[in-house]
C-alpha positions as CSV (number, residue, x, y, z in Angstrom):
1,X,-0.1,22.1,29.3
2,X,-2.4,24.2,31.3
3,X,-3.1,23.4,34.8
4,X,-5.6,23.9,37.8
5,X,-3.9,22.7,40.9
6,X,-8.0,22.2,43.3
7,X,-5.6,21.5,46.4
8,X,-2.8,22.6,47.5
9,X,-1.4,25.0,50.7
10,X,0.4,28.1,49.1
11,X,0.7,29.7,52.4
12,X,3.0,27.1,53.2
13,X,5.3,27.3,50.3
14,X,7.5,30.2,48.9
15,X,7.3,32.7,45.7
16,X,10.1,30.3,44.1
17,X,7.5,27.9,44.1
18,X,4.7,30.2,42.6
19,X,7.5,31.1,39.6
20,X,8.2,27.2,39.2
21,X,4.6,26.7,39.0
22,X,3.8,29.3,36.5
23,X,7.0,28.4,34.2
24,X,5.4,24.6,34.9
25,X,1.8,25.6,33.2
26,X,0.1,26.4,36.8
27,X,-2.4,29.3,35.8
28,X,-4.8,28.6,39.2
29,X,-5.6,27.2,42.3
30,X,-7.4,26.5,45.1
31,X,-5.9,26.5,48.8
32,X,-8.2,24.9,51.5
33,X,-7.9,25.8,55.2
34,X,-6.3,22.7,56.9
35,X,-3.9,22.3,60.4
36,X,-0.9,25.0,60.8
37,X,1.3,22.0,62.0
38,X,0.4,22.9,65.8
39,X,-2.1,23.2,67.7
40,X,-3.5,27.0,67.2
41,X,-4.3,28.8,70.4
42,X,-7.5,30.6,70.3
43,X,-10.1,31.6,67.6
44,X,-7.9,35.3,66.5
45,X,-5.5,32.8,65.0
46,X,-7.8,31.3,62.7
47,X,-9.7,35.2,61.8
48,X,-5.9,35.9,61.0
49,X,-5.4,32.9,59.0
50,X,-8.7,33.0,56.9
51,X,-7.7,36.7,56.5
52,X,-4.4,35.7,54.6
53,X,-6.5,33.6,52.6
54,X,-9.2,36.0,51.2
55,X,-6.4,38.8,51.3
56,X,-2.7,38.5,51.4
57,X,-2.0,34.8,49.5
58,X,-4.6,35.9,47.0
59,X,-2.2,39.6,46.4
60,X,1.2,37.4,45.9
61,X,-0.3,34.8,43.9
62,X,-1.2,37.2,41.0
63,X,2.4,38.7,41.3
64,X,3.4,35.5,39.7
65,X,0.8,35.1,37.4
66,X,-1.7,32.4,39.3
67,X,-4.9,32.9,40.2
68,X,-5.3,31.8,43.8
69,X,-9.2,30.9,45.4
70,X,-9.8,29.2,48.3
71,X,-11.9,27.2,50.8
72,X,-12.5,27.9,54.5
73,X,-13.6,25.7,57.2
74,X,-12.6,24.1,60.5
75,X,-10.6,21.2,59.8
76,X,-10.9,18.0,61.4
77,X,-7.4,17.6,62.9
78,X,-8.8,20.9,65.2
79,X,-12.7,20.0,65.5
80,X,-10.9,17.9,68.4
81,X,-9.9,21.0,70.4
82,X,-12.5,22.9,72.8
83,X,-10.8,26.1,71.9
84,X,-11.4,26.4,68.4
85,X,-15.0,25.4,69.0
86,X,-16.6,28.8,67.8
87,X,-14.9,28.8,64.9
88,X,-17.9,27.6,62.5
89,X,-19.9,30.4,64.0
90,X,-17.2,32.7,62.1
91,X,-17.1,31.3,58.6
92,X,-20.2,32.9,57.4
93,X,-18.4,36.1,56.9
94,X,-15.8,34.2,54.9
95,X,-18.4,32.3,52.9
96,X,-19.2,35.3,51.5
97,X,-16.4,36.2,49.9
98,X,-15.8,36.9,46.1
99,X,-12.6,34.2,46.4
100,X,-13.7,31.7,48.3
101,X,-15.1,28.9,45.9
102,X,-15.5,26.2,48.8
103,X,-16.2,25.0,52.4
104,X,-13.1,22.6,53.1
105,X,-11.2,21.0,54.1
106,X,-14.0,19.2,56.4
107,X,-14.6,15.4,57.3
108,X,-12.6,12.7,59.3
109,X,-9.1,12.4,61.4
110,X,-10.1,10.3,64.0
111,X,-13.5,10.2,63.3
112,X,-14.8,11.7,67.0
113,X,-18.2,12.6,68.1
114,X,-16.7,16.2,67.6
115,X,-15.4,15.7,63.9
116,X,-18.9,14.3,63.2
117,X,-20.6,17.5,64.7
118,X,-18.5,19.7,62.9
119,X,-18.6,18.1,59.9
120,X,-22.2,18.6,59.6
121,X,-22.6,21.9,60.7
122,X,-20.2,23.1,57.4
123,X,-22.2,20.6,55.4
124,X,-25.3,22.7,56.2
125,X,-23.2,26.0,55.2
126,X,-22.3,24.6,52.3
127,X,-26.1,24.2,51.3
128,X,-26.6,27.8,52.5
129,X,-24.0,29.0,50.5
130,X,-24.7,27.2,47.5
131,X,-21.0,26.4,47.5
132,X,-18.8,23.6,46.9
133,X,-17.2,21.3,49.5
134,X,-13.8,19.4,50.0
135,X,-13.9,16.2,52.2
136,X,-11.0,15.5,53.9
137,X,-11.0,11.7,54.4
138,X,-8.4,10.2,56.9
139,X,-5.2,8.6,57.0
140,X,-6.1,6.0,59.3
141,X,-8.2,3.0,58.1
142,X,-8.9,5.2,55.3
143,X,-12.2,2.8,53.6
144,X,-14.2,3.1,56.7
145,X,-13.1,6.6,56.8
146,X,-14.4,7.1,53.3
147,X,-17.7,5.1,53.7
148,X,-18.7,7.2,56.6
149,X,-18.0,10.1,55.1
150,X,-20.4,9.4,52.2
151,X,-23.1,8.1,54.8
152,X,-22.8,11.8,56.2
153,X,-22.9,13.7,52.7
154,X,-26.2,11.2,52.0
155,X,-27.6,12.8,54.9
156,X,-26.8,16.2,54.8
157,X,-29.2,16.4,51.3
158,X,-26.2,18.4,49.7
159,X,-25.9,17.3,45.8
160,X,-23.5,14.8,45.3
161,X,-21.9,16.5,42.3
162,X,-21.2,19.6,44.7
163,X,-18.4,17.0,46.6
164,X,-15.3,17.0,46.4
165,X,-13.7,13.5,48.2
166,X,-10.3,13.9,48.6
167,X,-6.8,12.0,49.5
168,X,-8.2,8.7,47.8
169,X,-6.9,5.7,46.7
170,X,-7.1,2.3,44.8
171,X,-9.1,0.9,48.0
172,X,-11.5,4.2,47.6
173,X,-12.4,5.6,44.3
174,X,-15.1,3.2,43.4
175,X,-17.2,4.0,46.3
176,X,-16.7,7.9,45.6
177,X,-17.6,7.5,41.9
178,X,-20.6,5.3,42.7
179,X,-21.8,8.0,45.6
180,X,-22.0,10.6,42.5
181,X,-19.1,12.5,44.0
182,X,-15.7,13.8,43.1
183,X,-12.8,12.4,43.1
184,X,-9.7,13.7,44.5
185,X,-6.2,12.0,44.5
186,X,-3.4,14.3,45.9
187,X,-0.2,13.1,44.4
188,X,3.1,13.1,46.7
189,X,6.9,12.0,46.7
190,X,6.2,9.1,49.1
191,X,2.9,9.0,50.8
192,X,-0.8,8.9,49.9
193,X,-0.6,8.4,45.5
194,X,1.9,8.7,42.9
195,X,1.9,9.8,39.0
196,X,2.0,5.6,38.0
197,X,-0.3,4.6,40.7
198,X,-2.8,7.6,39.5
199,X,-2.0,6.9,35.7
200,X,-3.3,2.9,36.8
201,X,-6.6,4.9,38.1
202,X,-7.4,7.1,34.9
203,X,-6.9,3.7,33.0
204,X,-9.3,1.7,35.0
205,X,-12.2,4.5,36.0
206,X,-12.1,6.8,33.1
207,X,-11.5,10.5,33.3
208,X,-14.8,11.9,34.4
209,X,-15.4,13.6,38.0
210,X,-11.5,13.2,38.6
211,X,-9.4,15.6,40.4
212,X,-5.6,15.2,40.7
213,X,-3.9,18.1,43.0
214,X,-0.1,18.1,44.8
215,X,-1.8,18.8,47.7
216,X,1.6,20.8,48.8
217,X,1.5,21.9,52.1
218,X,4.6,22.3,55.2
219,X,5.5,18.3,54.7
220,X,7.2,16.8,52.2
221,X,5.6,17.6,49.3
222,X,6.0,19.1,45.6
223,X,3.8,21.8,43.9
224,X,4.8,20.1,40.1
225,X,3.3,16.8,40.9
226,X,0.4,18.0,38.8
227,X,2.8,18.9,36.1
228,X,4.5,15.4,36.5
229,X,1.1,13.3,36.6
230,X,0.2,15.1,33.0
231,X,3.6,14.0,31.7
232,X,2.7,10.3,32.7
233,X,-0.4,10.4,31.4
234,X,1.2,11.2,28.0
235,X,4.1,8.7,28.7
236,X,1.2,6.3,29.1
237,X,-0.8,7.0,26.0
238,X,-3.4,9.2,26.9
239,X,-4.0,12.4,24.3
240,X,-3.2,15.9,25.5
241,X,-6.9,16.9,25.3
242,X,-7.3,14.0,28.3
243,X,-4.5,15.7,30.3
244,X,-6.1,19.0,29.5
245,X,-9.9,17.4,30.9
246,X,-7.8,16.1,34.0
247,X,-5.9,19.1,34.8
248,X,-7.9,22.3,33.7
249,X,-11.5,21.3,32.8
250,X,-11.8,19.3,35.3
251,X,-11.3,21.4,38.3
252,X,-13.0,24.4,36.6
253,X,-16.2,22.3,36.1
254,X,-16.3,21.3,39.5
255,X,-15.1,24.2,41.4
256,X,-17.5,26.5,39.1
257,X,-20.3,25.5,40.6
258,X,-19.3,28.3,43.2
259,X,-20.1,31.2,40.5
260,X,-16.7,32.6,41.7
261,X,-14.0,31.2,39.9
262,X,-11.6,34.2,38.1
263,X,-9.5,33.0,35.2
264,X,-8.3,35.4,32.8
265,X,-4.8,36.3,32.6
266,X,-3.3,37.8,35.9
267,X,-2.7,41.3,34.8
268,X,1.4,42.4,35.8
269,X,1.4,44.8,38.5
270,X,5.2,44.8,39.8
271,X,4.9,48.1,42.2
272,X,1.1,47.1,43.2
273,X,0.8,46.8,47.1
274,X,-1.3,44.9,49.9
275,X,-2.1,46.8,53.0
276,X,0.6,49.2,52.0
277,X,2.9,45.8,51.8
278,X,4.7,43.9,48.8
279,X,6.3,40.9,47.9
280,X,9.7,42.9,47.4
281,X,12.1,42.7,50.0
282,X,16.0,44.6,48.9
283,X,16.8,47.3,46.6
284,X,16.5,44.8,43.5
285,X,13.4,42.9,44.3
286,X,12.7,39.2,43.3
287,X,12.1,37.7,40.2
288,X,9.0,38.3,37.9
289,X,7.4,35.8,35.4
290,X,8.3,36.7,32.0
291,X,6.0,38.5,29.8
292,X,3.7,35.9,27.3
293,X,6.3,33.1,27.4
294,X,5.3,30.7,29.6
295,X,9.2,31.3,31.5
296,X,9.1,33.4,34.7
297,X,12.8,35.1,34.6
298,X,14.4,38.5,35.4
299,X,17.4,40.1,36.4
300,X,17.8,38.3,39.6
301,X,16.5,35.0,40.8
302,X,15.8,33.3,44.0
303,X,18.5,30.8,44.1
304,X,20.5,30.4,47.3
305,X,23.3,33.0,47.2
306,X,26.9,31.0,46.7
307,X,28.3,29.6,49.8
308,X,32.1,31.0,50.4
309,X,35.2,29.1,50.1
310,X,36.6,27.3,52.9
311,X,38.7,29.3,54.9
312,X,37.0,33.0,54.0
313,X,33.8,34.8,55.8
314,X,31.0,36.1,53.2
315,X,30.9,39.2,53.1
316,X,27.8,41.0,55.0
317,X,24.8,42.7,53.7
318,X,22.3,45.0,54.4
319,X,19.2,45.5,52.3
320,X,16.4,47.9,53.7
321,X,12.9,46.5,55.1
């Protein structure tokens, strides 16, 4: 099963999760900018954070053998904040980037006057970009949230087939479908969908212009709910060439439309270096994937060391930095 994971926060997640991915079938994906979990302070942090995007996350990705693009934007959660009002005036730069295959995520939280200004300022990049972009429809009263949404793509002139609606449910996908649009369902442990609820979806609305992603980000979330959608979709009768159309083709046809996407095999590069930085940290390094197997293994792993017995101290350790 090969996989295409179109949303999900690596930044947030560790390189035991990138190995579980890869052993798993995940071979790429695509990280939108969203909310760091707190407010951010000032427009450096976001030139900092778009810089990890384009730079560092794309580096440790491909030490695990997934290829990792991206979208930029300011997200709605933060179009709410006065300081981080200039920072559409600094995605342009980004935009231009060889990685970066989208603007997203933009759209609704609260649906302000300020989300709607923001909102269709990146629409209008988008169009200059001849990129992609990711909606981000809210959590509250999530329909009305939807329809307004759409009402704003309709009037930005962007192409419907270059939109990505995302976070969608059974009370959503019609409209999205109808509007031309993408569909986007981000599958989770217990909010937003789940693999039977999405596997109901694919029954009733076919398999065309449907993204599923995990959507993994800081919360409680899990990078294989791609992996465990396909393996309900086979549980529930549908052929492995529909997973395949759901989980690869899918994403690759509508993310492609950026020009940008890179898919060939991540070539190993185990003493390769960012900035003069590496994902190795101790004498012995972490773990690897394996080499044409589909299994990401080597001499050591990233499993919690063992805890001591009760009664005894564990013994200290120093590894250089």
């Amino acid at each position: 099963m090969r996989i295409f994971d179109p949303h999900i926060h690596m930044s947030s997640r560790t390189t035991r999760d990138y190995q579980e991915m890869y052993e798993a079938g995940v071979r790429a994906v695509v990280e939108p900018a969203f909310w760091l979990g707190q407010p951010r302070s000032g427009l450096g942090s976001f030139v900092d954070y778009f810089d990890s995007l384009v730079g560092w996350e794309p580096f440790r990705a491909a030490r695990f053998g997934v290829r990792h693009h991206c979208a930029v934007a300011l997200n709605p959660k933060e179009a709410n904040d006065p300081r981080c009002a200039g920072v559409v005036d600094l995605l342009p730069r980004y935009l231009a980037k060889d990685t970066v295959v989208a603007v997203g995520e933009v759209g609704y939280d609260f649906m302000t006057k300020e989300e709607d200004d923001a909102f269709a300022r990146q629409l209008e990049l988008a169009i200059e970009f001849d990129l992609p972009v990711l909606v981000h429809t809210p959590h509250r009263d999530k329909a009305a949230g939807t329809r307004r949404s759409l009402h704003v793509v309709r009037e930005s002139g962007i192409a419907p087939e270059r939109v990505i609606v995302d976070h969608l449910n059974e009370l959503t996908v019609r409209m999205v479908l109808e509007a031309g649009c993408w569909a986007g369902f981000s599958i989770y442990p217990d909010t937003k969908m789940d693999e039977t609820r999405m596997v109901r979806i694919l029954q009733e609305y076919g398999l065309v212009r449907v993204l599923v992603n995990s959507a993994a980000d800081w919360g409680d979330s899990d990078p294989l709910k791609t992996r465990r959608t396909g393996e309900a979709m086979l549980a529930a009768g549908f052929s492995a060439d529909d997973v395949d159309q759901v989980l690869w083709r899918n994403p690759v046809a509508c993310y492609g439309q950026s020009g940008r996407l890179e898919l060939e095999e991540v070539p190993a590069a185990p003493d390769a270096t960012f900035a003069g930085d590496s994902v190795l940290r101790g004498p012995r390094g972490v773990s690897r994937r394996g080499s044409g197997t589909g299994t990401a293994r080597s001499s050591t792993s990233c499993r919690p060391a063992r805890r001591p017995a009760a009664g005894r101290r564990a013994p200290v350790t120093r590894t250089a930095r």
